[in-house]
C-alpha positions as CSV (number, residue, x, y, z in Angstrom):
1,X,207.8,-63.5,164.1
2,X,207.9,-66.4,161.8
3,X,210.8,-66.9,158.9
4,X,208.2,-68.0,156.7
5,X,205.2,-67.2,155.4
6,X,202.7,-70.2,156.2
7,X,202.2,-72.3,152.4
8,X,198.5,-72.7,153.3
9,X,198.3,-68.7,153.5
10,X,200.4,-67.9,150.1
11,X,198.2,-70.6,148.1
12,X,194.8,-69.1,149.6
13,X,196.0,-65.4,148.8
14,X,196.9,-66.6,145.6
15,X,193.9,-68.2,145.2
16,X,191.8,-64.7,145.6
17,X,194.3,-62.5,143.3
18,X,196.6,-61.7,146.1
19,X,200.4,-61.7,146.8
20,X,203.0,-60.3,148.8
21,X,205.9,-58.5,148.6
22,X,208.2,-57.6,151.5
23,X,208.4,-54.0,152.3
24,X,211.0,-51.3,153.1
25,X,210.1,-51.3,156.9
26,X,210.6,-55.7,157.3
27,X,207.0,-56.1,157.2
28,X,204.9,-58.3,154.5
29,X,202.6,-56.0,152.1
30,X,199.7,-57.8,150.3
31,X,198.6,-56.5,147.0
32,X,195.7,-57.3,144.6
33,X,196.3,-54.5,141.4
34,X,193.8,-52.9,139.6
35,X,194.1,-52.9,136.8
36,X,196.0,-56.3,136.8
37,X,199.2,-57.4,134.5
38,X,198.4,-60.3,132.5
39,X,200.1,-62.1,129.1
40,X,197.3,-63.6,127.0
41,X,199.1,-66.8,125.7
42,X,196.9,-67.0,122.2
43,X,198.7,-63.1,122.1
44,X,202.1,-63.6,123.2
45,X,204.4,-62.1,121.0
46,X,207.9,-63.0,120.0
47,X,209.7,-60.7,117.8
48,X,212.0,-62.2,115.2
49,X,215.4,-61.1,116.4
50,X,214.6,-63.2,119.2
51,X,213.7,-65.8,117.7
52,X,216.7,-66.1,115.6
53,X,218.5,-65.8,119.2
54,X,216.2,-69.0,120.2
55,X,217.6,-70.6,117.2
56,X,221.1,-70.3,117.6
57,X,221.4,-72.5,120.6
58,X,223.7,-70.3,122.6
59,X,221.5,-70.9,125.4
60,X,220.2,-73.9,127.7
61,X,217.2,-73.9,129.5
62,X,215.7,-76.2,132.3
63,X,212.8,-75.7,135.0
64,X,213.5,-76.0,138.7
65,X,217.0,-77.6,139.3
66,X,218.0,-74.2,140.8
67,X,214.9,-72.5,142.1
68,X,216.3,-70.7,145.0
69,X,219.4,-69.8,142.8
70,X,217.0,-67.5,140.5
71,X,215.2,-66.4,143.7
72,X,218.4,-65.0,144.8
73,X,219.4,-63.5,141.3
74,X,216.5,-61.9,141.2
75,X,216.9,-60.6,144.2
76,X,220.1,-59.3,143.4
77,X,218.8,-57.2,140.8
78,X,218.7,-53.6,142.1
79,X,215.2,-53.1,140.2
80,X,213.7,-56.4,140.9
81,X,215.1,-57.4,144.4
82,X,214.2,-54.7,147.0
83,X,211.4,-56.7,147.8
84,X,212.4,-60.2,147.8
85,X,213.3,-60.3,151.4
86,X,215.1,-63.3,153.1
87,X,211.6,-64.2,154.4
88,X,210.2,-64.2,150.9
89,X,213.0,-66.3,149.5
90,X,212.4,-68.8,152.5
91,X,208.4,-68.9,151.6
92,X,208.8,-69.8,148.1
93,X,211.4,-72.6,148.6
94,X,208.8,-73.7,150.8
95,X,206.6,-73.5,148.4
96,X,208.6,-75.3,145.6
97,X,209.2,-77.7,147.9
98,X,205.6,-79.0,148.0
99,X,205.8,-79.0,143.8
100,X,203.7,-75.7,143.8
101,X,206.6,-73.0,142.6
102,X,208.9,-73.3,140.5
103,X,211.8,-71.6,138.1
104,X,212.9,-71.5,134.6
105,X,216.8,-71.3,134.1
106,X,218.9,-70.3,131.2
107,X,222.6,-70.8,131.4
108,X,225.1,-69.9,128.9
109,X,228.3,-72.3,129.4
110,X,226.9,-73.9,132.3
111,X,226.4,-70.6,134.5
112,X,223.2,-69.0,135.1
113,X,222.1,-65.9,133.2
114,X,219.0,-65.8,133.3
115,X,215.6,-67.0,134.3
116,X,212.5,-66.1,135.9
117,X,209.9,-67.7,138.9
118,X,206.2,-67.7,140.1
119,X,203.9,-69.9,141.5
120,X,201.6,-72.7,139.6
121,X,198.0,-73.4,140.4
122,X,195.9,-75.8,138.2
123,X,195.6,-73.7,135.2
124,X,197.4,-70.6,136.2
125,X,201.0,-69.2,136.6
126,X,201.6,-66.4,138.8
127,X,204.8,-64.6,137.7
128,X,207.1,-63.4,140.5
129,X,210.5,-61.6,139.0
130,X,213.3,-62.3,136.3
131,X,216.6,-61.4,136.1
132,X,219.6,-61.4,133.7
133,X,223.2,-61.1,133.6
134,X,223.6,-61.9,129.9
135,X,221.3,-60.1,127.2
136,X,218.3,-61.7,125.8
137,X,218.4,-64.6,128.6
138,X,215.5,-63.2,130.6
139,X,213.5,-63.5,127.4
140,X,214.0,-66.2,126.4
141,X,213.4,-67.5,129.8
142,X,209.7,-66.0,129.3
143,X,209.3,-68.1,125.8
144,X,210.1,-71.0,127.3
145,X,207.9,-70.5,130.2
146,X,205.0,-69.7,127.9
147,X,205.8,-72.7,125.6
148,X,205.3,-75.2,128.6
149,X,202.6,-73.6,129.8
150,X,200.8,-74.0,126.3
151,X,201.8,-77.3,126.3
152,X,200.5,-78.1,129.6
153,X,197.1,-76.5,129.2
154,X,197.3,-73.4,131.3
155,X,195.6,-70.7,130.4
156,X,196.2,-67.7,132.8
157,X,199.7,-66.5,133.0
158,X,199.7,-63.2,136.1
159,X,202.5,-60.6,135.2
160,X,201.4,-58.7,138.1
161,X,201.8,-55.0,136.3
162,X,203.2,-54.3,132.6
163,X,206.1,-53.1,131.9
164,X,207.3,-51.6,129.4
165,X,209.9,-54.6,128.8
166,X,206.9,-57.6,128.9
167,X,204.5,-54.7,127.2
168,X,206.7,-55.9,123.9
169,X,205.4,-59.8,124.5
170,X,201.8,-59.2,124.5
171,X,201.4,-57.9,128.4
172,X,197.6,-55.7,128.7
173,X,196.3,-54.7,131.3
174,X,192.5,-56.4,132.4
175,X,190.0,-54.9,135.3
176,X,190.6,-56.7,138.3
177,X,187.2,-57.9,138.6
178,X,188.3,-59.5,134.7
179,X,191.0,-61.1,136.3
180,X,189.5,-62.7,139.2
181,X,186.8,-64.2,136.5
182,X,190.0,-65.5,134.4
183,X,191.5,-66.9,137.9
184,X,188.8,-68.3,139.0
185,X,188.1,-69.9,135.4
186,X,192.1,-71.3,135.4
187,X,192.1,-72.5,139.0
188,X,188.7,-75.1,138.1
189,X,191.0,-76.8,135.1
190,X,192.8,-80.1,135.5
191,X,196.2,-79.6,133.4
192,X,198.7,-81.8,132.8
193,X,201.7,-82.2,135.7
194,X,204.2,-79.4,135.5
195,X,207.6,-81.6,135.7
196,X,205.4,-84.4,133.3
């Protein structure tokens, strides 16, 4: 059995509304939801306690110096991680390897705390798991996510399913057969490079 999922395969699932998640038994599920998790960006809400948290500058943020790092935070995270399997976390450095994953870091005093990862097609960012360590660094990981994406022209931004957490941002829940109109309509736009 391989380490790694093949790229080709994870940008072609991707590509029809489908990802995977390692299972309990070592084995690779593949999931399309319906309904599907989405984060409009023209409704993406911040509240103002974070905001003034934004403000303050006790946090950094950058994108992609330590992809696999926030892989493996996330995977540490009891709720997050069961699924992000050692295969998984080999796939998607693959994957950010060929410029088509990538992370958003926060670090408080240099050390990580937070941050989030997913994978970016044309006009579309598929959102794979955050973690924290510090409170508040997970969201503000997500602003800064959605402010580059805004900036970048992307429109669709996949949450996967709401939560309850992301539900306070904006998060709905769309039909499936919505969301593969909204992929499909992301994935034809040229945007701007992710790292320009």
């Amino acid at each position: 059995m391989s380490d790694t999922l093949d790229p080709g395969l994870l940008v072609h699932a991707y590509r029809q509304g489908i990802f995977p998640m390692g299972m309990d038994d070592g084995t690779i599920g593949w999931f399309s939801p319906d309904p599907r998790g989405i984060i409009p960006l023209d409704g993406f809400h911040v509240p103002d306690r974070l905001r003034r948290v934004l403000r303050s500058g006790r946090f950094t943020t950058s994108f992609s110096r330590d992809f696999e790092g926030v892989m493996r935070a996330c995977a540490a995270d009891r709720e997050e991680g069961t699924w992000i399997t050692e295969e998984i976390v080999a796939s998607y450095v693959a994957l950010h390897r060929l410029g088509l994953a990538h992370s958003v870091e926060v670090r408080r005093g240099g050390a990580l705390v937070g941050g989030l990862y997913g994978v970016h097609l044309a006009g579309a960012f598929f959102g794979e798991s955050m973690f924290h360590t510090e409170t508040d660094a997970s969201k503000v990981a997500l602003v800064t996510l959605v402010e580059h994406m805004r900036a970048r022209g992307l429109t669709l931004l996949d949450i996967q399913w709401v939560t309850p957490h992301l539900a306070r941002f904006g998060a709905i829940e769309i039909p499936r057969e919505d969301y593969l109109i909204r992929l499909a309509e992301a994935l034809c736009l040229n945007t701007v490079n992710w790292s320009a």
